[in-house]
LOBARO-670469 format. One record per residue: x, y, z of N, C-alpha, C in turn; residue number from 1. Coordinates in Angstrom, 1 decimal. Each point is the difference from the previous one (the first is absolute). Last residue first. Example, Ala and Ser with C-alpha at 12.3 -4.5 7.8 and 13.67 -1.06 7.14 Angstrom:
<atom n_X="12.8" n_Y="-2.2" n_Z="7.1" ca_X="0.9" ca_Y="1.1" ca_Z="0.0" c_X="-0.8" c_Y="1.1" c_Z="0.8" miba="2"/>
<atom n_X="0.3" n_Y="-5.7" n_Z="-0.1" ca_X="-0.9" ca_Y="1.2" ca_Z="0.0" c_X="0.9" c_Y="1.2" c_Z="0.0" miba="1"/>
***
This chain:
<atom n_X="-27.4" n_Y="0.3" n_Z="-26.0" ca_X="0.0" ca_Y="1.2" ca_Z="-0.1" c_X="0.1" c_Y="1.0" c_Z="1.0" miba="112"/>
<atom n_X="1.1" n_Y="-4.7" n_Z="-3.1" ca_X="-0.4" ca_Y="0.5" ca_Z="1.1" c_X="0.2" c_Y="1.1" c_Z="-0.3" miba="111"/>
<atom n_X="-1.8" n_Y="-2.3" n_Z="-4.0" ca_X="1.4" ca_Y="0.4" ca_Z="0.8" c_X="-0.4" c_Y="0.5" c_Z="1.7" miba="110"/>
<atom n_X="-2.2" n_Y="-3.1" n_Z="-5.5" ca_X="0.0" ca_Y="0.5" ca_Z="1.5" c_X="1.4" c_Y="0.4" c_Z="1.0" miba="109"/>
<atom n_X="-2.6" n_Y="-2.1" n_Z="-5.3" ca_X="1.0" ca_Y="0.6" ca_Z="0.7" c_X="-0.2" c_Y="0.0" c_Z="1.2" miba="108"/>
<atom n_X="-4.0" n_Y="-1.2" n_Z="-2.6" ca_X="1.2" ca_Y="-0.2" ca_Z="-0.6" c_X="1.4" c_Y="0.0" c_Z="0.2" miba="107"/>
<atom n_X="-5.6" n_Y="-0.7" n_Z="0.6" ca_X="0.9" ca_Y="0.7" ca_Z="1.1" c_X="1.9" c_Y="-0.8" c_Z="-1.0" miba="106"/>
<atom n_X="-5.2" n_Y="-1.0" n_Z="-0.6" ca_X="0.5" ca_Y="1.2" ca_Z="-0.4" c_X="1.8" c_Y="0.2" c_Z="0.2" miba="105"/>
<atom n_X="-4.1" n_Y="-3.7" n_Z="1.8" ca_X="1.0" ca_Y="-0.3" ca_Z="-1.2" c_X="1.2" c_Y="1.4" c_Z="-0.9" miba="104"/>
<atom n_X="-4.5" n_Y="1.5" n_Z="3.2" ca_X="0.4" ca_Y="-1.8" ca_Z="-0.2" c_X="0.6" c_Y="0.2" c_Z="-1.1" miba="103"/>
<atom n_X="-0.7" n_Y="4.6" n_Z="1.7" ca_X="-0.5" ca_Y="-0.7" ca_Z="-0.5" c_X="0.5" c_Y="-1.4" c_Z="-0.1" miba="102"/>
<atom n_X="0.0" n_Y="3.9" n_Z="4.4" ca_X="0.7" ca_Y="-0.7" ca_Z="-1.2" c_X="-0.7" c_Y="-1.1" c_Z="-1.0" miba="101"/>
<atom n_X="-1.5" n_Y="1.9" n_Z="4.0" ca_X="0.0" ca_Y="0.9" ca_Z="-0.6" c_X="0.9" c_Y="-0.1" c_Z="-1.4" miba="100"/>
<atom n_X="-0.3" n_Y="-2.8" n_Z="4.1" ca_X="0.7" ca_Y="1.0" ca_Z="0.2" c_X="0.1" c_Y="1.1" c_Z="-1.0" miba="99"/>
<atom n_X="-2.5" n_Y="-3.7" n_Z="-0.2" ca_X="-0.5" ca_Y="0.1" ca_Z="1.4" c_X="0.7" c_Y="1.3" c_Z="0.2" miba="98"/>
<atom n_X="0.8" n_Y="-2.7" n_Z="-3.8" ca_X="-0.6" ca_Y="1.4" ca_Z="0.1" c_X="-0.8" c_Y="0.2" c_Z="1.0" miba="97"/>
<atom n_X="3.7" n_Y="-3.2" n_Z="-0.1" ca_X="0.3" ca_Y="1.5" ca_Z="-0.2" c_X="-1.1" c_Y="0.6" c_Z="-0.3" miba="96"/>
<atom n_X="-0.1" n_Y="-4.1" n_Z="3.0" ca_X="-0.8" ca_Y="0.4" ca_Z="-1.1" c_X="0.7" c_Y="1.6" c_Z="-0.1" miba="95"/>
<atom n_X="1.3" n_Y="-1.4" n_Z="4.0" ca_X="-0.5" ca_Y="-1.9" ca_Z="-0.9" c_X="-0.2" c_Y="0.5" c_Z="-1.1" miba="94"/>
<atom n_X="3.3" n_Y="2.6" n_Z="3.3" ca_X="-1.6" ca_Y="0.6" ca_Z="-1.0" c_X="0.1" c_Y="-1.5" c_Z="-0.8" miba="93"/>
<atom n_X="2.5" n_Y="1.7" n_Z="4.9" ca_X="-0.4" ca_Y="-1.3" ca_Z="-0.6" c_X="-0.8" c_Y="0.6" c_Z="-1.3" miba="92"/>
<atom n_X="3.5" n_Y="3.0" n_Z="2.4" ca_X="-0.7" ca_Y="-0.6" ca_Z="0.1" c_X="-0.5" c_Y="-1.0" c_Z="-0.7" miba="91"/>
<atom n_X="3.1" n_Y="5.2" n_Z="0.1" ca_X="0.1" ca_Y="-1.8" ca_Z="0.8" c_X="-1.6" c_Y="-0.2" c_Z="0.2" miba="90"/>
<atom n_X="0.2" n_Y="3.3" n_Z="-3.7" ca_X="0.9" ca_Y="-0.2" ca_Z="1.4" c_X="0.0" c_Y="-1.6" c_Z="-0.2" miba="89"/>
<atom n_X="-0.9" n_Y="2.9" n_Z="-4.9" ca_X="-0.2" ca_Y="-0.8" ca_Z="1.2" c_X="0.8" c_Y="-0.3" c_Z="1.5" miba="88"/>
<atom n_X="-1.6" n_Y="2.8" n_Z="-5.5" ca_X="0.8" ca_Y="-0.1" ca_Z="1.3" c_X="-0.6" c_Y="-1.0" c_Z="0.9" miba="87"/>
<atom n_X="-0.2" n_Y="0.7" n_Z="-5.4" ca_X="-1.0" ca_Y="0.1" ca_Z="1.3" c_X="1.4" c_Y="0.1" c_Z="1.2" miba="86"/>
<atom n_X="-0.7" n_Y="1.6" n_Z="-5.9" ca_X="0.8" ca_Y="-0.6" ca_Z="1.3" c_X="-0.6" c_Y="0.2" c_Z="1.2" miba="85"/>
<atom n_X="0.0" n_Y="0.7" n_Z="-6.1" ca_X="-0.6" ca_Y="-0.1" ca_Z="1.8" c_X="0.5" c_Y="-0.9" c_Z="1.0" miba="84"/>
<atom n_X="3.6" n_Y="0.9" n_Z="-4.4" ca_X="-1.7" ca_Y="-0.2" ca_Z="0.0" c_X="-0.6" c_Y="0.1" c_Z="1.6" miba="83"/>
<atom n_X="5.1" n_Y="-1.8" n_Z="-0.3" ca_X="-1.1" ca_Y="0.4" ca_Z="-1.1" c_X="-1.3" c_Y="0.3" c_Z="0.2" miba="82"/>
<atom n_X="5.2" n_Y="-2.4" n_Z="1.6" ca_X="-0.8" ca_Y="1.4" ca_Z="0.8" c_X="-1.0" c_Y="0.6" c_Z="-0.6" miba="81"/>
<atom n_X="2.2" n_Y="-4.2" n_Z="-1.8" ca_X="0.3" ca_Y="1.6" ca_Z="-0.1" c_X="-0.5" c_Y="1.1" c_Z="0.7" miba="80"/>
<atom n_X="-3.2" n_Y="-3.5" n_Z="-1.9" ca_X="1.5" ca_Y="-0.1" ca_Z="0.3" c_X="0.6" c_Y="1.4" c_Z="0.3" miba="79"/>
<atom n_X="-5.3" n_Y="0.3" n_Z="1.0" ca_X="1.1" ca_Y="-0.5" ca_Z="-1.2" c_X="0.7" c_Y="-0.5" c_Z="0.5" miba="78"/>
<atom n_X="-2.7" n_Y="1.5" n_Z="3.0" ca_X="-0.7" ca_Y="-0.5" ca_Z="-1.0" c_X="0.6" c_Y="-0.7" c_Z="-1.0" miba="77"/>
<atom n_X="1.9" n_Y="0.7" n_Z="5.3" ca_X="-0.9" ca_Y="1.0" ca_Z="-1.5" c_X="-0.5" c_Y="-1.1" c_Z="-1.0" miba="76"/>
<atom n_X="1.2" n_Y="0.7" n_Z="5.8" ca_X="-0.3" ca_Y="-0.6" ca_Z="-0.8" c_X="-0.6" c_Y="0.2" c_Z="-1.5" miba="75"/>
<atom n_X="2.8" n_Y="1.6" n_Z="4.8" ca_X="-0.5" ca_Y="0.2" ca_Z="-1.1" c_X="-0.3" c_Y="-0.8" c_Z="-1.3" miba="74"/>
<atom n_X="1.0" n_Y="-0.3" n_Z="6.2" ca_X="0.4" ca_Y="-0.2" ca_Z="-1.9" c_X="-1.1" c_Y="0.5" c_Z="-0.8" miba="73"/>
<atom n_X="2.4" n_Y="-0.1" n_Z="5.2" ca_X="-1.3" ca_Y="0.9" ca_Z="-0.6" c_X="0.4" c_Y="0.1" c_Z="-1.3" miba="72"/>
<atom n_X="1.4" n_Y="-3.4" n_Z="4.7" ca_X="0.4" ca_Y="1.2" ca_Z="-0.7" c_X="-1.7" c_Y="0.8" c_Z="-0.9" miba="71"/>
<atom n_X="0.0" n_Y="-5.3" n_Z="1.6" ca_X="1.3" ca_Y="1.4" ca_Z="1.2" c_X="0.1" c_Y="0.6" c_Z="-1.4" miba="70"/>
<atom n_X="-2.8" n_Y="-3.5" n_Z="-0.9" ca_X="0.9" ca_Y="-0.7" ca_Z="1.2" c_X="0.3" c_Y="1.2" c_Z="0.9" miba="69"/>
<atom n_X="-3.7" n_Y="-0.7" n_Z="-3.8" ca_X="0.7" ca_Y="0.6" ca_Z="0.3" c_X="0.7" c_Y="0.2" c_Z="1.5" miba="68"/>
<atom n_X="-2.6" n_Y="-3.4" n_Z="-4.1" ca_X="0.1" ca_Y="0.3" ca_Z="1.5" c_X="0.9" c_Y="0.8" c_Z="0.3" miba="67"/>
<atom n_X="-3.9" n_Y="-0.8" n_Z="-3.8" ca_X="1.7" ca_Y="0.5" ca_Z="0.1" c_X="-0.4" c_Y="0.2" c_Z="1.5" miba="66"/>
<atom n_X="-2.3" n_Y="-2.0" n_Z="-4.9" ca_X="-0.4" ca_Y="0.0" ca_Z="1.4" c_X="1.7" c_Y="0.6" c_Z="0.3" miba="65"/>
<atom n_X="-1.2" n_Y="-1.3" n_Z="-4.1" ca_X="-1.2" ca_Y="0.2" ca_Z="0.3" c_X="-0.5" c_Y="0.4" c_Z="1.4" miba="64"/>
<atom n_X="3.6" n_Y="0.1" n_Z="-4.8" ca_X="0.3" ca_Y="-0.3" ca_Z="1.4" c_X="-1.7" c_Y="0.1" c_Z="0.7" miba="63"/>
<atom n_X="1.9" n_Y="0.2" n_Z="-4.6" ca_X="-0.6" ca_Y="-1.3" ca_Z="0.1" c_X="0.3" c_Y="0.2" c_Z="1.8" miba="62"/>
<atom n_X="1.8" n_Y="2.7" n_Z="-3.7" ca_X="-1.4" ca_Y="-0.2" ca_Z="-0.3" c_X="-0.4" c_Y="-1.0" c_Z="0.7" miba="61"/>
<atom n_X="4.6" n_Y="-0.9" n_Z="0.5" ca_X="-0.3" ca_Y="1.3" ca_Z="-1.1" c_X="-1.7" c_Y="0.1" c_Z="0.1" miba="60"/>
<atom n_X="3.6" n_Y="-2.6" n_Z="3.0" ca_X="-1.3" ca_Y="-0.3" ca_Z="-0.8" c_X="-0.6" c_Y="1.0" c_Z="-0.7" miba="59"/>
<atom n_X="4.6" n_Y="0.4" n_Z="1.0" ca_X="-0.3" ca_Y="-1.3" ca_Z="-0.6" c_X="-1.4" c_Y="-0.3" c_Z="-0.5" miba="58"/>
<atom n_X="1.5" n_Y="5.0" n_Z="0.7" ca_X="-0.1" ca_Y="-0.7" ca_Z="0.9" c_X="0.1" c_Y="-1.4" c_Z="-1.0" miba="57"/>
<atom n_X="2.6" n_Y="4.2" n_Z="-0.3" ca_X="-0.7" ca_Y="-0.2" ca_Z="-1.2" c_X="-0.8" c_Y="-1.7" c_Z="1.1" miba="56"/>
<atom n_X="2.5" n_Y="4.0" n_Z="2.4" ca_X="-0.5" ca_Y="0.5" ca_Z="-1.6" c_X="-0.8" c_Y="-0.9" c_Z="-0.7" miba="55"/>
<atom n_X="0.8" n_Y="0.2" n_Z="5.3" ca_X="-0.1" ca_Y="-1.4" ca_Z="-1.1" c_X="-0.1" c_Y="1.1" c_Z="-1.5" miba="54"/>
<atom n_X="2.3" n_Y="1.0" n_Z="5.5" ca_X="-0.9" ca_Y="0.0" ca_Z="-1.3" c_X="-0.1" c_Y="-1.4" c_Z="-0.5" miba="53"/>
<atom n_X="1.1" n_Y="-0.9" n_Z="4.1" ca_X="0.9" ca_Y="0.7" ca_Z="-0.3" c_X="-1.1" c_Y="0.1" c_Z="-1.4" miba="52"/>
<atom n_X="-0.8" n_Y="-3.4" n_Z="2.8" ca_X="0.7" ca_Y="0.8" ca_Z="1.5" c_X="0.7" c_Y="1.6" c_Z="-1.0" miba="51"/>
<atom n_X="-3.9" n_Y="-4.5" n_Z="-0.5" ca_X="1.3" ca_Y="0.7" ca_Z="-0.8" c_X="0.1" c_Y="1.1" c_Z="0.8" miba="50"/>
<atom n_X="-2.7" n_Y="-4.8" n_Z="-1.5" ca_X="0.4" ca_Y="0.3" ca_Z="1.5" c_X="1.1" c_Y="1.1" c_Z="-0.7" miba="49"/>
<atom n_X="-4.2" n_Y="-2.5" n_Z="-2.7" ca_X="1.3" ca_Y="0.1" ca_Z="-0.2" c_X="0.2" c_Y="1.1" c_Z="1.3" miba="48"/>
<atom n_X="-3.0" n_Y="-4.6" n_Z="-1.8" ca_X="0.1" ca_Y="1.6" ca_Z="0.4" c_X="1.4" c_Y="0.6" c_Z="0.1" miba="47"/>
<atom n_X="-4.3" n_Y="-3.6" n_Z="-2.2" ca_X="1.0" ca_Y="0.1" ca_Z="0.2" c_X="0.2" c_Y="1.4" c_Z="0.6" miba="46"/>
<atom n_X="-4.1" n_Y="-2.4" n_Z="1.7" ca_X="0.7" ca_Y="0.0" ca_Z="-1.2" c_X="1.5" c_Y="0.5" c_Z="0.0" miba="45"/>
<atom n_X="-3.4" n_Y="2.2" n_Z="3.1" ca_X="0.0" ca_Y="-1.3" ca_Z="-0.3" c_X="0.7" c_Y="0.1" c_Z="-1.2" miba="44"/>
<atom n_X="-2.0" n_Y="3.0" n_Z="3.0" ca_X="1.7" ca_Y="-0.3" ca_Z="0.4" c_X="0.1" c_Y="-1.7" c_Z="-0.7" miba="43"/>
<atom n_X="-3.9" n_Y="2.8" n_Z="-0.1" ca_X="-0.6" ca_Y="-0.7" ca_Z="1.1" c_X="1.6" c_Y="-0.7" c_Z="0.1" miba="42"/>
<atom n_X="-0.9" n_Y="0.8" n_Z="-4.9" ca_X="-0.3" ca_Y="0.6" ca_Z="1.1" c_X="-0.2" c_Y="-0.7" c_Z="1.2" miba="41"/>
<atom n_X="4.0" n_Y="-0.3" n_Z="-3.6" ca_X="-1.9" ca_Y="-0.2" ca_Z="0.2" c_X="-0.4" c_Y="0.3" c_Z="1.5" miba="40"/>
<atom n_X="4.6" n_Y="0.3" n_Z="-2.3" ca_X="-0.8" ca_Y="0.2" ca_Z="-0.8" c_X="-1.4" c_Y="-0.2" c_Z="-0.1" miba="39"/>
<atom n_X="3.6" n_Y="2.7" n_Z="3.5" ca_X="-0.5" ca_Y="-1.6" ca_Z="-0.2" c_X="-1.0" c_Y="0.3" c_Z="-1.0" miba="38"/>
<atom n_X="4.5" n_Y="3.0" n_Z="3.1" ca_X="-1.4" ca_Y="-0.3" ca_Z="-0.9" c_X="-0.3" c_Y="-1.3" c_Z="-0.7" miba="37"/>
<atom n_X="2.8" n_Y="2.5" n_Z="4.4" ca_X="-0.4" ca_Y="-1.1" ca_Z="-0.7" c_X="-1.1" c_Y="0.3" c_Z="-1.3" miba="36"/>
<atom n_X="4.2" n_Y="3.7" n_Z="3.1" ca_X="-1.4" ca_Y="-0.9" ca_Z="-0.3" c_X="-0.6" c_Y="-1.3" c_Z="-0.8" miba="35"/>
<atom n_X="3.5" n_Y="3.6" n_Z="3.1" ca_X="-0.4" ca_Y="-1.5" ca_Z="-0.5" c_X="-1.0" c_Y="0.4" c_Z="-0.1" miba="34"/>
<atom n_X="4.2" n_Y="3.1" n_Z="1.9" ca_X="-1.3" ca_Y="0.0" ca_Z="-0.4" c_X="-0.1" c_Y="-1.3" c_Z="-1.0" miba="33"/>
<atom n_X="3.9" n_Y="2.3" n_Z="2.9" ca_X="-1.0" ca_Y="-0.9" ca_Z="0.0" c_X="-1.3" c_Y="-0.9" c_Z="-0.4" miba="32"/>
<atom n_X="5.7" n_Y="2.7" n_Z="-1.5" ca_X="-2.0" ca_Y="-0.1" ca_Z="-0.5" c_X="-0.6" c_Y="-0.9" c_Z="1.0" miba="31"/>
<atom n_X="4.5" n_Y="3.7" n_Z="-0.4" ca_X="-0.2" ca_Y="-1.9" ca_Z="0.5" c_X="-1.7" c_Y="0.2" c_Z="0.1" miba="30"/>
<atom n_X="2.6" n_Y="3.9" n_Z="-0.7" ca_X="-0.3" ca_Y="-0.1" ca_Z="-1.3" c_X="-0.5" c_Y="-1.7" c_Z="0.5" miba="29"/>
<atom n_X="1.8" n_Y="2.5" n_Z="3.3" ca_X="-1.4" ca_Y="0.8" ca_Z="-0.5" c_X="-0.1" c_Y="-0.5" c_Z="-0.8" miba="28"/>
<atom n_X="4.2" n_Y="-1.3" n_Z="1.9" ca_X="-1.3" ca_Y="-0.5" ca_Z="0.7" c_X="-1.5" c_Y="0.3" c_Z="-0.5" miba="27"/>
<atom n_X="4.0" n_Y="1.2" n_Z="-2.0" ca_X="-0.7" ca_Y="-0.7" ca_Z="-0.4" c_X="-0.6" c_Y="-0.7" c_Z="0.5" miba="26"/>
<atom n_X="1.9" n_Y="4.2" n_Z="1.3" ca_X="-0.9" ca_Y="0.1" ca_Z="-1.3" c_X="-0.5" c_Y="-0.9" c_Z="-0.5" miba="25"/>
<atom n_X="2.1" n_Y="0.0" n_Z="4.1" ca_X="-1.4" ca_Y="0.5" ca_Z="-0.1" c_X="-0.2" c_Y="0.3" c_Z="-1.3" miba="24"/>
<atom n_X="4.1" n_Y="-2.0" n_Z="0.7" ca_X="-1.0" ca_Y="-0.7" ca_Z="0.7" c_X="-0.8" c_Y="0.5" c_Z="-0.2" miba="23"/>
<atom n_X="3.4" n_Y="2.5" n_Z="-1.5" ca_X="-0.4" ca_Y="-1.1" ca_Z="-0.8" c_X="-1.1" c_Y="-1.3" c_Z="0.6" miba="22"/>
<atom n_X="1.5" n_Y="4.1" n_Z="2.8" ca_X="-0.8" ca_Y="0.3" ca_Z="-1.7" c_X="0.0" c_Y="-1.0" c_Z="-0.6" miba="21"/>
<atom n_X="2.6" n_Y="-1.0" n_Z="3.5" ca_X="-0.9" ca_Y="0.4" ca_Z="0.5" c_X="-1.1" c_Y="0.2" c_Z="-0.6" miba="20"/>
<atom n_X="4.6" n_Y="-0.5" n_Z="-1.0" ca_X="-1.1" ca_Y="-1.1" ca_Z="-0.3" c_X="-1.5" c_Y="-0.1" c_Z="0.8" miba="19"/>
<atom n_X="2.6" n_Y="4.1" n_Z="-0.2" ca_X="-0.3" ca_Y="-0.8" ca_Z="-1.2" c_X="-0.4" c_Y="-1.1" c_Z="-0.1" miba="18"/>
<atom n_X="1.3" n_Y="1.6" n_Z="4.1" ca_X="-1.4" ca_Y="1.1" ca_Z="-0.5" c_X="-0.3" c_Y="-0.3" c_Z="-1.4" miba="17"/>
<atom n_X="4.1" n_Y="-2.0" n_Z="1.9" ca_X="-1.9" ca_Y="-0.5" ca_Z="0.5" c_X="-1.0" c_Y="0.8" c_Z="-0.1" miba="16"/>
<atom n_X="4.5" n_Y="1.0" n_Z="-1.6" ca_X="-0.3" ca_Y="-1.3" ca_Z="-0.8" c_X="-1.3" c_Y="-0.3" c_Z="0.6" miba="15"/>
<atom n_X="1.7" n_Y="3.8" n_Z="2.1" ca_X="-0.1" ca_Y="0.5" ca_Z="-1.3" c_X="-0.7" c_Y="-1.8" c_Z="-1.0" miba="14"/>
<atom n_X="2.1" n_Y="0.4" n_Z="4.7" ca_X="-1.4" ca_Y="0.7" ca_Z="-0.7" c_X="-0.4" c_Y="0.1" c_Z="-1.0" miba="13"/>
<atom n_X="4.7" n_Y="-1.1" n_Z="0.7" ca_X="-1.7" ca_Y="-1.2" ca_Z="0.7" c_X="-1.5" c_Y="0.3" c_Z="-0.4" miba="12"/>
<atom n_X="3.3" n_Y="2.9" n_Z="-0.7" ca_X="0.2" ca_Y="-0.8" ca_Z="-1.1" c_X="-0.7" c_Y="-1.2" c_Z="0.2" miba="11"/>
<atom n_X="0.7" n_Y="3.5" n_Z="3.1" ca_X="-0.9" ca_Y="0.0" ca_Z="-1.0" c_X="0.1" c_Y="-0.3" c_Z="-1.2" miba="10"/>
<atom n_X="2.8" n_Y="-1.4" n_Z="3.6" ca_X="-1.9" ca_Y="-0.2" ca_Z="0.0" c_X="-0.7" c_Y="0.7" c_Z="-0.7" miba="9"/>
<atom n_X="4.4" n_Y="0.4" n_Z="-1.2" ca_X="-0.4" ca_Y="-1.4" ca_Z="0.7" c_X="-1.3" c_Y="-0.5" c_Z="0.5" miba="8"/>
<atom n_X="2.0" n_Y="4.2" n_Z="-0.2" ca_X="-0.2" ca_Y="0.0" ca_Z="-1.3" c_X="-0.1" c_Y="-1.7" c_Z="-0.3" miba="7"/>
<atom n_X="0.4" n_Y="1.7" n_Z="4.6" ca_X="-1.1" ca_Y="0.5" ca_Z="-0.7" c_X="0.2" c_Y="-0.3" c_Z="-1.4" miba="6"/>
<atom n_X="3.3" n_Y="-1.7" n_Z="2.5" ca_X="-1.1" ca_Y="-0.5" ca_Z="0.3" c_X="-1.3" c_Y="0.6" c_Z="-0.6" miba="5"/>
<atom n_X="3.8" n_Y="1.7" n_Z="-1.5" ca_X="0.7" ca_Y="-1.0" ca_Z="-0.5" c_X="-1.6" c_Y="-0.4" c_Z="0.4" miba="4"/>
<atom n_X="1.3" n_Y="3.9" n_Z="2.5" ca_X="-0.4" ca_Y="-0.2" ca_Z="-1.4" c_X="-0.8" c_Y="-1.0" c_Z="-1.1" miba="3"/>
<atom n_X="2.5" n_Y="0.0" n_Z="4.4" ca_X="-1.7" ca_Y="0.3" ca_Z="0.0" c_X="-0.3" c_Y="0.1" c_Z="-1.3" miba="2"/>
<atom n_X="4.5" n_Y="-0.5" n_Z="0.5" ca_X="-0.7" ca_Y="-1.2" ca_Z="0.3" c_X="-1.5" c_Y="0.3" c_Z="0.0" miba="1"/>
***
């Protein structure tokens, strides 16, 4: 009978220590991070709200301002993760080259 209860609990054990691992590994991979970008400056014009990379953005060459909601994105040049790349936190930048970035440039972007 003892037996039977230990090979019982640790069969108990054994399934919650597993789903145990399957909780923390995808708790780690769940993204908070947002940001907005907008094709004119001062958050104007069209924009686009995104919680997850962009390889190839809609406004291609044409963002002019970026509000960064939560996290730490990288912003490049090209498609495709391409060419120079700025970094940015959380915050308001009316004018990317307030942030060192050139107007209309900005091709891609991933959190980081």
């Amino acid at each position: 009978m003892g037996k039977e209860i230990f090979g019982t609990l640790r069969k108990i054990l054994y399934v919650l220590l597993l789903a145990f691992s399957v909780i923390s590994a995808t708790a780690g991979t769940v993204s908070a991070a947002e940001v907005i970008v907008y094709g004119l400056i001062n958050f104007g014009g069209e924009n686009l709200d995104a919680t997850y990379d962009q390889p190839s953005v809609g406004l291609n060459d044409k963002i002019s301002s970026i509000k960064v909601m939560s996290g730490t994105w990288r912003f490049y040049e090209y498609p495709n993760y391409g060419g120079r790349y700025w970094d940015l936190g959380p915050g308001e930048y009316s004018s990317v080259g307030s942030a060192g970035i050139p107007d209309n440039l900005i091709s891609s972007f991933k959190q980081i």
